[in-house]
C-alpha positions as CSV (number, residue, x, y, z in Angstrom):
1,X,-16.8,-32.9,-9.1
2,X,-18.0,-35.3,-6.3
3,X,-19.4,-33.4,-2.9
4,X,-16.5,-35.3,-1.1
5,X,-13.8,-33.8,-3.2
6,X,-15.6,-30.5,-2.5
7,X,-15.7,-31.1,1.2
8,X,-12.0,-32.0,0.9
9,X,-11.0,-28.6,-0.9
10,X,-12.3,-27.0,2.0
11,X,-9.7,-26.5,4.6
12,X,-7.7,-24.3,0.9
13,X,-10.5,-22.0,0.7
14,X,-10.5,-21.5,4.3
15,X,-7.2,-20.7,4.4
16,X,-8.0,-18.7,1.5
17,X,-10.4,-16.7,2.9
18,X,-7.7,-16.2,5.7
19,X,-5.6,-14.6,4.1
20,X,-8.3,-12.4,2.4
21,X,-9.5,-11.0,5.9
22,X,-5.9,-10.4,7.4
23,X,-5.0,-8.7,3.8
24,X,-8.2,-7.0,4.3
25,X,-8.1,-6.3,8.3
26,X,-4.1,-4.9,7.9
27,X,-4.4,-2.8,5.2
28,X,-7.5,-1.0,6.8
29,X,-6.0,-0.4,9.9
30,X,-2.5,0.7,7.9
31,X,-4.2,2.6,5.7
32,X,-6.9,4.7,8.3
33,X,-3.5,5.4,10.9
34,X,-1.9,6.9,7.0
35,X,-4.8,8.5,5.7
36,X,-5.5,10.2,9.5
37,X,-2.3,11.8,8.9
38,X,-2.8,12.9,5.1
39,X,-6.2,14.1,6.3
40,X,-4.8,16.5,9.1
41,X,-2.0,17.2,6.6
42,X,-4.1,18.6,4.1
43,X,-5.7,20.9,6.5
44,X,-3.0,22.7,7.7
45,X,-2.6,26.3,7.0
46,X,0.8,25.7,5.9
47,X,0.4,25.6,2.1
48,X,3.6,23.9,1.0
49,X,2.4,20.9,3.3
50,X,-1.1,20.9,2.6
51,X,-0.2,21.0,-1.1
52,X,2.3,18.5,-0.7
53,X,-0.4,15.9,1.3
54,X,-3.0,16.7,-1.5
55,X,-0.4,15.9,-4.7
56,X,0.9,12.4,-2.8
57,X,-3.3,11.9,-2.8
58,X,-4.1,13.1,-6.1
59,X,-1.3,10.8,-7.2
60,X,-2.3,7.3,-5.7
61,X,-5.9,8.3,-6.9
62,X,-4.5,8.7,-10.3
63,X,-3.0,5.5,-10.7
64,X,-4.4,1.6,-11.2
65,X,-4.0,-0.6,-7.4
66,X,-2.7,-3.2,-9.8
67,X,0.0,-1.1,-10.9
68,X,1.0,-0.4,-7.7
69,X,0.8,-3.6,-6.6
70,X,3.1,-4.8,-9.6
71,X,5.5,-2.1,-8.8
72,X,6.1,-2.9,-5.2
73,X,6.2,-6.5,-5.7
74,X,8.7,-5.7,-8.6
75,X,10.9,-3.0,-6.9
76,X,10.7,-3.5,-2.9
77,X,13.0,-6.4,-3.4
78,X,15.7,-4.0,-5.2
79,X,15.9,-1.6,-2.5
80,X,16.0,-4.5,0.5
81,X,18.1,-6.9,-1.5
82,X,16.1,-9.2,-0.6
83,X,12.6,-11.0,-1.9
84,X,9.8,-9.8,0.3
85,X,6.9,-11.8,-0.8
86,X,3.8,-11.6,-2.7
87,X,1.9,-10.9,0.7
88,X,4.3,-8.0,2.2
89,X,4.4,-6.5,-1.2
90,X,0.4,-6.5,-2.1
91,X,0.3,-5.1,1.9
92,X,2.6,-2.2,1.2
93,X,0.6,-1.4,-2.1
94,X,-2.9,-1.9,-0.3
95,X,-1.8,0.8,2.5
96,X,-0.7,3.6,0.2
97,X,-3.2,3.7,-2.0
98,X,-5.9,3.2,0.8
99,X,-4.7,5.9,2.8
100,X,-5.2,8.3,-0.3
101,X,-9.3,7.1,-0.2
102,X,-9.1,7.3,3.2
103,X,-7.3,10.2,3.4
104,X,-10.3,12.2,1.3
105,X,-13.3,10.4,3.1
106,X,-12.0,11.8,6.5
107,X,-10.7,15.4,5.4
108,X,-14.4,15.8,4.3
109,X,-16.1,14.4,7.2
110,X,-14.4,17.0,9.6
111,X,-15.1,19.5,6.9
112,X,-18.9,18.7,7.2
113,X,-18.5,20.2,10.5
114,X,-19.3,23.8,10.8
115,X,-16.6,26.0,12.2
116,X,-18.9,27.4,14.2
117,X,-18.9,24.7,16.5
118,X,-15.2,24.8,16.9
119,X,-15.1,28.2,17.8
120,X,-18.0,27.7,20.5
121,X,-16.2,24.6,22.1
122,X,-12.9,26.6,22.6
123,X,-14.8,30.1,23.8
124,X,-15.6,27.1,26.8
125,X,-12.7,27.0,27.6
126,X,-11.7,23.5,26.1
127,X,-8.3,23.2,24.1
128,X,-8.4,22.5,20.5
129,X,-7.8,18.9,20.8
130,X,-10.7,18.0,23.3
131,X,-12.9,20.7,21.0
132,X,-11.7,17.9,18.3
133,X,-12.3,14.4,20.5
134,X,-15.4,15.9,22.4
135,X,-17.1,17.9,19.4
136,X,-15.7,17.5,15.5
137,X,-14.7,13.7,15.5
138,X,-18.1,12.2,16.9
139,X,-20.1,14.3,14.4
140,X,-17.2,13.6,11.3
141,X,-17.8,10.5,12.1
142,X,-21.2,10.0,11.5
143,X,-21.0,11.9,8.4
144,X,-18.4,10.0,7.0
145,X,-19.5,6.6,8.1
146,X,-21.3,5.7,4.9
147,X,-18.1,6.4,2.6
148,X,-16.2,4.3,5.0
149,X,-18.3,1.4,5.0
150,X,-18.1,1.2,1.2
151,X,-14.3,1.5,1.5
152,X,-13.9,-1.4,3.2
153,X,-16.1,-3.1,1.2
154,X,-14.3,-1.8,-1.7
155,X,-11.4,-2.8,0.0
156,X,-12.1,-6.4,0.5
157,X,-13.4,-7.2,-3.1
158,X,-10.6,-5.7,-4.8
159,X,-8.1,-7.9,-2.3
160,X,-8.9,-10.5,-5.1
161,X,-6.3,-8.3,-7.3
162,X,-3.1,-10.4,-5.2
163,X,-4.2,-13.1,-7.3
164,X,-1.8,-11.6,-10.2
165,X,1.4,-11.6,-7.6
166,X,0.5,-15.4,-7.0
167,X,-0.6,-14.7,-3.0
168,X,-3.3,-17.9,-2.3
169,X,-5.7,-16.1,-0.8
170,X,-10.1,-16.7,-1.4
171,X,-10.0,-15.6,-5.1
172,X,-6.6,-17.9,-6.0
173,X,-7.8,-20.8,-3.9
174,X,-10.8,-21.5,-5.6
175,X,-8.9,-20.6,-9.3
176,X,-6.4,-23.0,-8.1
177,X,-9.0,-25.7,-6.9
178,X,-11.0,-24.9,-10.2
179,X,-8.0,-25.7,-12.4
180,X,-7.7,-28.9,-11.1
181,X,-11.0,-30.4,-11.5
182,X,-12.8,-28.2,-13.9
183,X,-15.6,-27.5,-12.1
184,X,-16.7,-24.1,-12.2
185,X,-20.3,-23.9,-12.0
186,X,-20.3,-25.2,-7.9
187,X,-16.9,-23.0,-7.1
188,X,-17.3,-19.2,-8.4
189,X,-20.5,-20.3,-7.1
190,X,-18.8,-20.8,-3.6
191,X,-16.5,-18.1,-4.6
192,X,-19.2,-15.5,-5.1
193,X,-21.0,-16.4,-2.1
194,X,-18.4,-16.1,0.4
195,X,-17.9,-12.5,-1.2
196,X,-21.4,-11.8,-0.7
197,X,-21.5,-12.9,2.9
198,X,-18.8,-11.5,4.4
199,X,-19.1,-7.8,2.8
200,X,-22.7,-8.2,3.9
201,X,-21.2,-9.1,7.5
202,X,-18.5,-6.3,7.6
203,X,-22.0,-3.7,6.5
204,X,-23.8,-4.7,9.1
205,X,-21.3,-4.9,12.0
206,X,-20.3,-1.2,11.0
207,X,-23.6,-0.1,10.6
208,X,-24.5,-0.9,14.4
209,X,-22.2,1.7,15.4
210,X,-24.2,4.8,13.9
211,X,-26.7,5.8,16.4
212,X,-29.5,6.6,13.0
213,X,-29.3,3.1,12.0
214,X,-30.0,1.9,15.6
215,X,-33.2,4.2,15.8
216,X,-34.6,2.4,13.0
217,X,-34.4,-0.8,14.3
C-alpha cells in the first residue's frame, strides 16, 4: 500500500471516526439522563420501585451489549414496521445498557455521602433538593468521577461492536479499507492509534474538572 492511497482512504476513516464520537457522545448523554433516573429510582423508599429499578439493572448487567445490540437491530423493525437502521438500532442498545453502568456508578457516588450531611443541610433550613444541588451532588461527584471516566472510555472502545450490524464507523472503516488492499500492518496500526488518542483525550478533558487533579498540577 502506497502513502498516496493511504492519504486517499483518509476522508473514510474520518468519517469513520465520526460516527464513532456521535455513537459515543449520544449514547453517553442518553444513557447518564436514563441511568439518573434508575439511580434515584433505586433509592426510593418504595420497595416495589426500588426493586423494580434494581432487576431492569441487574438484567442489562447480566446480558452481552452484542446481544442487545442484535436484538434491537433484529426486533425494533417488527414493532415500527419499518427498518430503522444499523445506527438507530446500535443507539437504542448502547443507551439501555449504559444507563444500567451508569445507573450503579451514580447510586454509589451519592451513597458515599454520609447522611449526616443531608440531615445538617435541611436543619438550615434548605429543601431537600438544594441540600442535593448545594451539598450531595458536588461531593458524589467527585467520588464517582473516576468510575465515570472509565465508562466512557469503556464506552467508546466497545462502540467498535456496530461493526457486526454493518454501521461504517472507525473500526469498519479501516476493516473495510483493509479488505481492499491487504495492508494491515500500517491500518490497525492507524486503527489502534486513533483509539489510543482519543480515549487518552476524553481522560484528560474529564480529569480537568476534579479540583484533586488540578492541585497536582
Amino acid at each position: 500500500m502506497t502513502l498516496a492511497y493511504l492519504a486517499s482512504t483518509l476522508p473514510l476513516l474520518w468519517d469513520g471516526m465520526l460516527t464513532t464520537l456521535e455513537l459515543t457522545a449520544v449514547s453517553l448523554a442518553g444513557g447518564l439522563v436514563l441511568g439518573i433516573g434508575l439511580a434515584v429510582l433505586r433509592l426510593s423508599r418504595l420497595k416495589v420501585v426500588a426493586l423494580a429499578a434494581a432487576s431492569y439493572v441487574n438484567l442489562i448487567r447480566a446480558l452481552p451489549l452484542l446481544l442487545l445490540i442484535f436484538w434491537f437491530y433484529f426486533l425494533v423493525p417488527l414493532f415500527v414496521g419499518a427498518p430503522v437502521g444499523g445506527f438507530t438500532s446500535a443507539l437504542i442498545g448502547f443507551v439501555l445498557f449504559e444507563a444500567a453502568y451508569f445507573a450503579e456508578i451514580i447510586r454509589s457516588g451519592i451513597q458515599s455521602v454520609r447522611r449526616g450531611q443531608i440531615m445538617a443541610g435541611l436543619g438550615t433550613g434548605l429543601t431537600y433538593m438544594q441540600t442535593m444541588r448545594a451539598i450531595v451532588l458536588p461531593q458524589a461527584l467527585r467520588n464517582m468521577l473516576p468510575a465515570l471516566i472509565a465508562q466512557l472510555v469503556s464506552l467508546f472502545k466497545t462502540t467498535s461492536l456496530v461493526y457486526a450490524i454493518g454501521v461504517m464507523d472507525f473500526f469498519r472503516a479501516v476493516s473495510v479499507t483493509n479488505n481492499v488492499v491487504y495492508a494491515p500492518y500500517p491500518l490497525y496500526l492507524v486503527l489502534a492509534a486513533g483509539y489510543f488518542v482519543s480515549c487518552w483525550t476524553i481522560t484528560q478533558v474529564i480529569r480537568r474538572f476534579d479540583p484533586a487533579y488540578q492541585l497536582l498540577e
